[in-house]
C-alpha positions, 0 to 999 in steps of 0.5 A: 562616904569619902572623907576629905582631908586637907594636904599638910604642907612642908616648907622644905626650904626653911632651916632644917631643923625646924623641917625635921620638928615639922616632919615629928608632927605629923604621926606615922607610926608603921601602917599610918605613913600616907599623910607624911608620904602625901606631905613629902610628895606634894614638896617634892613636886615643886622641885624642877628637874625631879622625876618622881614616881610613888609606890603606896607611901614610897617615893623616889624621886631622881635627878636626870643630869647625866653625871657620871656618878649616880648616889642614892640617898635613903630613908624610911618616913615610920616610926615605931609605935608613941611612947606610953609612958605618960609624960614621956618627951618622946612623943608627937608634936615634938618638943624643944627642950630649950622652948626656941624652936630651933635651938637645942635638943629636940624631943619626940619620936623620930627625932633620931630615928629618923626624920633628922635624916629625911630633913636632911634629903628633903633640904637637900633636894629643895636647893639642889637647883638653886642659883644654877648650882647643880650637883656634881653628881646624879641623886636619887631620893629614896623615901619609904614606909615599913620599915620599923616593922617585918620584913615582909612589910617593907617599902624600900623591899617593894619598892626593889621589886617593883622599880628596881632599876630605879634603885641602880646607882654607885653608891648609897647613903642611908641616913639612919642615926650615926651621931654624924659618923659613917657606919659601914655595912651591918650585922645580920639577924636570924630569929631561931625557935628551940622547942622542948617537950615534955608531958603534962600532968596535974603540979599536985601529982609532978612526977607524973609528968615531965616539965618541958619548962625545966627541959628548957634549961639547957639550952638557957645555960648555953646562950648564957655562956656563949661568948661572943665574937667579934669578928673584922670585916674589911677593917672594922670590927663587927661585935656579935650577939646571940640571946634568948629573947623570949621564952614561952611555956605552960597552960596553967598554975596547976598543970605541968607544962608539956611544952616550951619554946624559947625564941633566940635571936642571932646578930651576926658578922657580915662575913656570914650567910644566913645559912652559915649563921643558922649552922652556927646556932645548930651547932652551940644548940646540938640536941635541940629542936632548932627552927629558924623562923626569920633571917636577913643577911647583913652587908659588908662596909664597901668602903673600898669603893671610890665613893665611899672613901671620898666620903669618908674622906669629906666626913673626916671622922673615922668610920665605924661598923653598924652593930644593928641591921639597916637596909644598907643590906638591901642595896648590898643585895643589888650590887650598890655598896652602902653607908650608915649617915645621919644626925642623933645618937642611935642609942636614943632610937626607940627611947621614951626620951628620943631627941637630937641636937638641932645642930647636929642636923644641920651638920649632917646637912652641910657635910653631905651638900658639900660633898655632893656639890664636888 
């Protein structure tokens, strides 16, 4: 038996920040994006001059004005899982702190990361026709699941493979939280396993075994006094990490462990590959079993380019470098130089207290309606 669901709909023309509160309450966790998807969708379909085309719970939809430039501008439509705290502000519906909707921060999950910045595209894309005023540039639109969880799993990646030279463009804007600054490029990350062994035996008779939780000991002492670098790529300095993660060992209470695993994650520079970044690892680990079980390569700033740095321009606040892995690096891969822009502070992303100031969408707003309209 089909169940039948009645469309939600968005008003994406009315202020938007009550947009963004609108888009917070409507749950879409990772795997649970397809009433938000359906909601954008049916939006966007009302907008003349829009070609969409919709992939699963991935949208694009693209101007056809025949500017000589072409901007992407992206966002993914999942959050990470609600909070369980109970209590906690950071939930779904959303909530103002203020009790005036519109007015102050915002609370719930997603206020930063990131329906802020898909209000802002779907505002953007509401008023891009009105009263003649067209931009001066080609967009592109960019809504997609997945991205909160593996690679695998990911929208914009499926959407890459399956209508790539929809994606081709000049230049691209994720609007991932950047607290209203531009953000160049991102580190990469690599997962690496390093596997001790040892023999078991009964903990009442230890030293007939060997502890492979104790032989795990050095490679803990080495990652804790590893220093990491910081490293300037094309003028903004991208700080590195490298740490154990998670460590798993044993069987039993009374049973000397005979293996350990401790799992290390590695954010490193843009200025490397993956396969460089795994050869570094190796070498801080020599002796080690070493298995690289996860990577994804970052993305230099491509601020150079003559639209990153008219925007840069237009933004007037000094860029900065993006410490996390975004999907910027996704459309470094397809030869599209990218920026980090979007309301809220990216610190607040994942919290329990998640929240964003709603003058601070409107800002981001603003700047990037102003900038496409030269």
């Amino acid at each position: 038996m089909t169940v039948e669901t009645t469309p939600i709909l968005l008003d994406i023309r009315q202020d938007v920040a009550l947009l963004t509160a609108a888009l917070m309450d409507i749950n879409s966790v990772s795997g649970n994006e397809a009433a938000l998807a359906d909601a954008v969708e049916s939006a966007l379909r009302t907008i003349p001059g829009l070609q969409l085309v919709r992939d699963g719970d991935a949208i694009i939809a693209r101007t056809e004005l025949g500017r000589p430039e072409r901007v992407i501008l992206a966002g993914h439509l999942d959050t990470v899982p609600l909070p369980t705290v109970e209590g906690s502000l950071g939930t779904v519906p959303s909530t103002w702190e203020s009790g005036v909707p519109g007015t102050g921060n915002l609370y719930g999950r997603g206020a930063t990361d990131m329906k802020g910045g898909v209000a802002v595209q779907l505002a953007l894309a509401a008023t891009m026709f009105d009263g003649g005023a067209e931009p001066g540039k080609d967009v592109t639109f960019v809504f997609y699941d997945h991205e909160e969880v593996e690679a695998v799993k990911s929208g914009l990646g499926r959407l890459v493979r399956n209508h790539g030279h929809l994606l081709e463009g000049d230049f691209a804007i994720l609007l991932e939280p950047t607290d209203g600054t531009v953000e160049g490029g991102c580190n990469g990350t690599s997962r690496f396993e390093a596997t001790t062994t040892g023999e078991a035996a009964h903990s009442a008779r230890a030293w007939m075994g060997s502890n492979a939780i104790h032989a795990a000991a050095p490679i803990l002492g080495r990652l804790a006094a590893y220093e990491p670098r910081t490293v300037n790529v094309d003028g903004l300095d991208y700080r590195e990490s490298l740490n154990a993660v998670k460590i798993n060992g044993g069987t039993a209470g009374n049973v000397i462990p005979d293996r350990c695993v401790v799992e290390i994650n590695y954010r490193f520079a843009p200025d490397k590959t993956p396969d460089q970044a795994e050869a570094h690892v190796r070498e801080l680990l020599d002796g080690f079993d070493v298995v690289r079980t996860d990577a994804a390569a970052g993305a230099r700033p491509g601020l150079n380019h003559p639209a990153a740095a008219s925007f840069v321009a237009a933004v007037g606040a000094e860029p900065k470098p993006k410490y996390g892995w975004t999907d910027v690096a996704r459309f470094s891969g397809l030869g599209v130089p990218a920026v980090n822009f979007g309301p809220g502070d990216p610190l607040l992303a994942h919290k329990d207290n998640e929240h964003v100031d709603a003058d601070a969408i409107r800002e981001c707003l603003r700047a990037l309606r102003s900038w496409l309209a030269d």
